[in-house]
Backbone as CSV, one residue per row, in Angstrom:
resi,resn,N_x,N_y,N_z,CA_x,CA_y,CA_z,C_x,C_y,C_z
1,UNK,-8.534,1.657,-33.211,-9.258,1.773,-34.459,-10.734,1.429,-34.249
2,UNK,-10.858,0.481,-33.479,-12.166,0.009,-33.464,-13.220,1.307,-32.211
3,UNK,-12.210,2.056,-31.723,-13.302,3.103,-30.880,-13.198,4.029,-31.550
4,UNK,-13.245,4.120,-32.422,-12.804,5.122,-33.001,-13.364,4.930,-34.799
5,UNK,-13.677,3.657,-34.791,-14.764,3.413,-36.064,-14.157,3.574,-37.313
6,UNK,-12.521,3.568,-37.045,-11.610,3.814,-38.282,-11.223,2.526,-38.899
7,UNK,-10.808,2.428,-40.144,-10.252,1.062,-41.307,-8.793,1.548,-41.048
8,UNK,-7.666,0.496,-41.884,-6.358,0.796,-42.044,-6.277,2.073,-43.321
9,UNK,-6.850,2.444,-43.753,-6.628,3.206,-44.844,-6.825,4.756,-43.882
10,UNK,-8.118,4.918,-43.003,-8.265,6.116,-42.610,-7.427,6.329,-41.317
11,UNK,-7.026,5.643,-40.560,-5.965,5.674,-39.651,-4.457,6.438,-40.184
12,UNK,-4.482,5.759,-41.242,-2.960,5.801,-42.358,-2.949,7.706,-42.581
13,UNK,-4.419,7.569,-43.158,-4.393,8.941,-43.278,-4.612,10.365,-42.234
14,UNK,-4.710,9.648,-41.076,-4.735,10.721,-39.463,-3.355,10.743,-39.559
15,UNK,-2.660,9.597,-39.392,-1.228,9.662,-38.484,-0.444,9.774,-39.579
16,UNK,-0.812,10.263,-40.923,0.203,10.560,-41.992,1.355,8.825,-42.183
17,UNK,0.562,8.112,-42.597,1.738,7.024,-43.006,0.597,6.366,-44.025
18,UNK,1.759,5.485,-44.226,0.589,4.178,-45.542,0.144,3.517,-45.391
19,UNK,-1.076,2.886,-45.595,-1.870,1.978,-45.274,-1.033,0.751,-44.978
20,UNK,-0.179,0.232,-45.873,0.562,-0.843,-46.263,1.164,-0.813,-44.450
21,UNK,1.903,0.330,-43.995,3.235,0.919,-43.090,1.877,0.783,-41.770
22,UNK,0.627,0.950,-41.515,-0.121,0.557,-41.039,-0.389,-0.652,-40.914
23,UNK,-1.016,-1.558,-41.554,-0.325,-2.887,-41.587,0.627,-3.946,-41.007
24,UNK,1.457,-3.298,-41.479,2.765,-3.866,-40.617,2.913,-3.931,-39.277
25,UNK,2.360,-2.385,-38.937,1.938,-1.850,-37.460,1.378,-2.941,-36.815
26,UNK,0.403,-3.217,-37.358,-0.866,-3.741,-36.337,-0.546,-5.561,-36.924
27,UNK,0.554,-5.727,-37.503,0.784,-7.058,-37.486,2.045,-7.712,-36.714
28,UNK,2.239,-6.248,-36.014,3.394,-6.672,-35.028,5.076,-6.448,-35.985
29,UNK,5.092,-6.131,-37.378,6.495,-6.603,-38.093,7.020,-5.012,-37.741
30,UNK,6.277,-4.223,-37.527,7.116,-2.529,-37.044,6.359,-1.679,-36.239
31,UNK,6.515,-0.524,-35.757,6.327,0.296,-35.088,5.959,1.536,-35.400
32,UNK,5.234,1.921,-35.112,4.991,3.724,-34.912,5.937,4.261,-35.630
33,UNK,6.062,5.299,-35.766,6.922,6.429,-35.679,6.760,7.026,-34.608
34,UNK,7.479,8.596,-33.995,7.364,8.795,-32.676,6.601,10.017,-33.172
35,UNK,6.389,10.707,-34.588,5.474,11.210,-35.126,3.847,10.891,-35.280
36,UNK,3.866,9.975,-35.463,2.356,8.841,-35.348,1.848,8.638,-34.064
37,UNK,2.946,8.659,-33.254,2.478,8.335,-32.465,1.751,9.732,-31.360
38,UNK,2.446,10.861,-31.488,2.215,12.175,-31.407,1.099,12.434,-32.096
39,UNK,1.007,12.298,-32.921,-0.455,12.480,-34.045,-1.907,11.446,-33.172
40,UNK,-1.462,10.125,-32.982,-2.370,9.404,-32.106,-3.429,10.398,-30.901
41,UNK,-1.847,10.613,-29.884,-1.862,11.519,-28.642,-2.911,12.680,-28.502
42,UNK,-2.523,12.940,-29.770,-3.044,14.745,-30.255,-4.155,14.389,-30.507
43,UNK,-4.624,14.080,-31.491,-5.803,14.428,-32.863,-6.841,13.361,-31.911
44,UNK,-6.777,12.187,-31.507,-7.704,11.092,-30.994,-7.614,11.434,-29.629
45,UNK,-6.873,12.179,-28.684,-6.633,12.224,-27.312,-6.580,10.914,-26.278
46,UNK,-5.846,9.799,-26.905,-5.775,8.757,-26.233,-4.091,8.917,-25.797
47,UNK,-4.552,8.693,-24.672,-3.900,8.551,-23.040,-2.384,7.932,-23.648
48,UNK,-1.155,8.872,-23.611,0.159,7.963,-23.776,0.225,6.489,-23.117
49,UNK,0.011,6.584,-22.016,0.187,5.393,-21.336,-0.450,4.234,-21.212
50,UNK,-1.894,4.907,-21.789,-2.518,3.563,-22.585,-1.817,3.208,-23.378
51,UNK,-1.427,3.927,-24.680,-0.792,3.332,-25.441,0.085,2.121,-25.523
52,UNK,1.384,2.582,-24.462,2.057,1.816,-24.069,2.288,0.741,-23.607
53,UNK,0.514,0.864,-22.827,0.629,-0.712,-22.362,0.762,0.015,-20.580
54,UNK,0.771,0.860,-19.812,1.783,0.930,-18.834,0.397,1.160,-17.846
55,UNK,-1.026,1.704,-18.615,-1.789,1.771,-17.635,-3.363,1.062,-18.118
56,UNK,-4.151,1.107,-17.683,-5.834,0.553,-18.225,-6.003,-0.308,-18.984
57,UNK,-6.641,-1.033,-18.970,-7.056,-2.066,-19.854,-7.403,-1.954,-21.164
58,UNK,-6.203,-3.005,-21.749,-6.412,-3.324,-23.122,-7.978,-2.964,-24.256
59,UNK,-8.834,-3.646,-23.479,-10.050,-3.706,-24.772,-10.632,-2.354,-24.566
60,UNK,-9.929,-1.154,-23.530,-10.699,-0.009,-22.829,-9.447,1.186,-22.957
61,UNK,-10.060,2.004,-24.163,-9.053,3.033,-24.333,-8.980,4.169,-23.616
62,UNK,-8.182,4.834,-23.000,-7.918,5.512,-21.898,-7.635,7.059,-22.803
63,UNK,-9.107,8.240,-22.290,-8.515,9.374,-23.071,-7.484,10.105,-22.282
64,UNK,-7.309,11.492,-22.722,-6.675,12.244,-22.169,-8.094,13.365,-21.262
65,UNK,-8.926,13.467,-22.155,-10.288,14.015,-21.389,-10.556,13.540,-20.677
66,UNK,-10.413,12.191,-20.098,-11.233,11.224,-18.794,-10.444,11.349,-17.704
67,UNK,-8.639,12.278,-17.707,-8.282,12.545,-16.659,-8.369,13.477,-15.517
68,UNK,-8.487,13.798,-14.752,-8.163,14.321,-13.365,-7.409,15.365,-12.961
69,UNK,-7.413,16.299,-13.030,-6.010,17.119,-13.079,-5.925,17.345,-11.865
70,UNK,-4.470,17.345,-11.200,-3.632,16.459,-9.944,-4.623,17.904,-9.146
71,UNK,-4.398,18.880,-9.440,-5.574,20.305,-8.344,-6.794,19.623,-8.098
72,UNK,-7.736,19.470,-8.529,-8.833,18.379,-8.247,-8.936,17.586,-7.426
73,UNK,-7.787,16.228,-7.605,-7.167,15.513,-6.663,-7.209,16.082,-4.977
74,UNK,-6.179,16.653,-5.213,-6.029,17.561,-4.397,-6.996,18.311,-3.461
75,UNK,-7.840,19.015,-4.049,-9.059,19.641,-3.773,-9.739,18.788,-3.085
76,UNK,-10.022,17.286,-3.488,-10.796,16.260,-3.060,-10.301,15.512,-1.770
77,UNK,-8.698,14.761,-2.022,-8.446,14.722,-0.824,-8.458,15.776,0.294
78,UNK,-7.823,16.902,0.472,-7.991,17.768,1.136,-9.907,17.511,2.245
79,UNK,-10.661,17.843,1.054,-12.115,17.652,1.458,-12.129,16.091,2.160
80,UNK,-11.685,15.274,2.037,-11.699,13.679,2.505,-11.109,13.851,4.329
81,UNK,-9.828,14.737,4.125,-9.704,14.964,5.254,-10.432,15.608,6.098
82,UNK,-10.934,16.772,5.681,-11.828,18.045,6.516,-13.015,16.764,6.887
83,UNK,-13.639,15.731,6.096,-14.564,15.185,6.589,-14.632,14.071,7.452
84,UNK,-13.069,13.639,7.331,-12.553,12.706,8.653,-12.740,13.650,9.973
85,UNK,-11.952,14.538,9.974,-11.681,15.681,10.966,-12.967,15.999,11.734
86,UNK,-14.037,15.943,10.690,-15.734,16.537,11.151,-16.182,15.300,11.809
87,UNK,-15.813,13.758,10.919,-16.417,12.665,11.762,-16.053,12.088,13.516
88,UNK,-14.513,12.662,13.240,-13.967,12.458,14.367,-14.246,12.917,15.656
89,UNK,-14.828,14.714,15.552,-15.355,15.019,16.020,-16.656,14.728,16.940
90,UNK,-17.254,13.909,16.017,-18.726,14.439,16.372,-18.766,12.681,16.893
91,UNK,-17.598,11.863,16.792,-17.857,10.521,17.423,-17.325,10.654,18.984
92,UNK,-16.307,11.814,18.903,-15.644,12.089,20.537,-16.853,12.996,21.322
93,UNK,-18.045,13.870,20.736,-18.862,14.339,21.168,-20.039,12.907,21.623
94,UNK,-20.525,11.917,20.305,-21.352,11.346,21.077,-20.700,10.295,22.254
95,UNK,-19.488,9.926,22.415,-18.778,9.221,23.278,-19.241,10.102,24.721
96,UNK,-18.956,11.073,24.567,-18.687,11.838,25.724,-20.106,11.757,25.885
97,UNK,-21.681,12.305,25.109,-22.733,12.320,26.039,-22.962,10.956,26.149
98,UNK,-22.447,10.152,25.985,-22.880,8.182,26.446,-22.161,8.537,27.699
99,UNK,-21.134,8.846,27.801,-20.456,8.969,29.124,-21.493,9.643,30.333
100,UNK,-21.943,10.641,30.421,-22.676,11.799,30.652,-23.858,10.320,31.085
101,UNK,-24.337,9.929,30.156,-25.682,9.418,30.520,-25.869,8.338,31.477
C-alpha cells in the first residue's frame, strides 16, 4: 500500500473486497482471497513470491517488470562463458611468450 500510495478504502476497491475485509487483512485476523490476491498479481504487478514472503525483502516490493526472463539469463551466461573461453586463451598465449622470452 505504501508503494503504491494507496489507503484501506482504495486498495478495497482494486482487489474488489471491503474496506472493513481489508482491515482484517492487514491486522493479521484473515487472509486474501485467492481472487485478491490474483487482482494484487495482475493490476499492481507485484511479484507472487514477494508476496508470500518466499523471496526479497520485506520493506522492498518485488515487481513482475523488474524480472529477467530465464532467455536473457541464458543469453548472458552463455556470453560469461565465451568470455572465460577468450580470457583463457589469451593468458595461455601470454604464458607461452614469457616462456619464449
Amino acid at each position: 500500500m505504501k508503494a503504491h500510495h494507496l489507503n484501506t478504502s482504495e486498495l478495497a476497491e482494486i482487489v474488489r473486497l471491503s474496506p472493513s475485509k481489508i482491515s482484517k487483512v492487514l491486522s493479521g485476523d484473515q487472509k486474501f482471497t485467492s481472487d485478491a490476491l490474483g487482482i494484487l498479481i495482475k493490476e499492481l504487478g507485484i511479484h507472487p513470491n514477494w508476496l508470500f514472503g518466499y523471496e526479497g525483502e520485506p520493506q522492498t516490493v518485488m515487481y513482475m517488470k523488474d524480472l529477467v526472463h530465464k532467455s536473457e539469463v541464458e543469453k548472458l551466461e552463455a556470453r560469461i562463458r565465451e568470455l572465460k573461453d577468450e580470457l583463457g586463451e589469451v593468458y595461455k598465449q601470454l604464458a607461452q611468450e614469457r616462456r619464449v622470452k
